[in-house]
N, C-alpha and C positions, 0 to 999 in steps of 0.2 A: 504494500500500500504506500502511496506517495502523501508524502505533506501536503494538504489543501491550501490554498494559497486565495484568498478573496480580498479584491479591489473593491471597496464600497465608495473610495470616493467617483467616479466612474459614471454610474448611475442610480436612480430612485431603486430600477429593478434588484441589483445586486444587494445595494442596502437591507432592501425588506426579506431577502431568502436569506441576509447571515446569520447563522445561530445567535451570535453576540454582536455588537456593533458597538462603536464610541463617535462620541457629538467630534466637530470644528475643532472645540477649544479644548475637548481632550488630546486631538492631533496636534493643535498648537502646541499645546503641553507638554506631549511627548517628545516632541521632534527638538521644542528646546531641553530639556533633561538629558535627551540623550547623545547631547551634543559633547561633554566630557566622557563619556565612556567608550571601553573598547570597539574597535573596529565592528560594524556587523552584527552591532549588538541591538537586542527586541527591547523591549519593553513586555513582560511577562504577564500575565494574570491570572491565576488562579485560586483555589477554595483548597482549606486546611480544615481540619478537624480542630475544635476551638474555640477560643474566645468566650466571650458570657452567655450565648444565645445558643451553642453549640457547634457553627463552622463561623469560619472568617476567610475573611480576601486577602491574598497575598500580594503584593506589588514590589516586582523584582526587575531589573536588566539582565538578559540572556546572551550570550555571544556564543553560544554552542548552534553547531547545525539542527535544526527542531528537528523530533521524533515524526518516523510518519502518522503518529496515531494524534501530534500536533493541526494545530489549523491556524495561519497566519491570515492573519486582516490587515492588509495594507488601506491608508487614509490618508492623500495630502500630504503624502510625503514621509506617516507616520507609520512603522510596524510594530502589530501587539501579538503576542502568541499567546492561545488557550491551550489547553492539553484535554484530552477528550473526557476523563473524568469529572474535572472540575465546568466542564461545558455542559453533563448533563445538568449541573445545576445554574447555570447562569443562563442557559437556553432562553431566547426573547429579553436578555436583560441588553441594559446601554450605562457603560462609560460615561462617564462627563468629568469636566474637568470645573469646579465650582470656589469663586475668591469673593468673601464677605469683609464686610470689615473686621470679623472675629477671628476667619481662619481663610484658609485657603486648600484644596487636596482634592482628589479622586473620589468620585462617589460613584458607586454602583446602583441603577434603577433596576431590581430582580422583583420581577411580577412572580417567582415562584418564595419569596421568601414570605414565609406566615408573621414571622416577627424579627424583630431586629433589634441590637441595644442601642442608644440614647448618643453612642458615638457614628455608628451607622459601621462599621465594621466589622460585627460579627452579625449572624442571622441564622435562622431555623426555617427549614420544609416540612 
């Protein structure tokens, strides 16, 4: 099996069939972040076993070549890799990249999380 490889910036079409997707300003986001790091290297995403609510989101930089059982999301310039496990649970979510004047960070929108804690980085199915 080969590494899925999906262009959402592209079209409306592609956007709506990617399992996961991330907004503009997450792409903006990423593409500056990972502007110090190794050659080649992803912006990662995935779900741990964790946190207060029982899983949490992981947010990591990858420069290893993805597994095939990986799916790459290219955006604007931006690449994020899922890993197929952590996809069954982020399936239909979206990335955003969100700056208050209290904080600033990575949010994930997961229509399959039942609950979440109070920081938004762990969550329950």
């Amino acid at each position: 099996m080969e590494t899925q490889v999906l262009d959402t910036s592209a079209s409306q079409a592609n956007a709506s069939a990617a399992p996961f997707t991330f907004t503009n300003a997450a792409a903006r986001r990423i593409v500056k972040i990972t502007v110090g790091e190794p050659e080649g290297s992803r912006f990662r995403v995935a779900v741990k076993g964790g946190g207060c609510s029982g899983f949490q989101y992981v947010f990591d930089f990858d420069a290893s070549t993805p597994a095939d059982s990986d799916i790459v999301i290219e955006k604007n310039g931006a690449a994020l890799i899922v890993d197929d496990m952590s996809l069954s649970m982020l399936a239909g979510s979206v990335l955003d990249y969100v700056e208050t004047l209290g904080s600033a960070g990575f949010e994930i929108k997961n229509p399959n999380a039942t609950a979440s804690c109070g920081c938004g980085n762990s969550f329950s199915v």
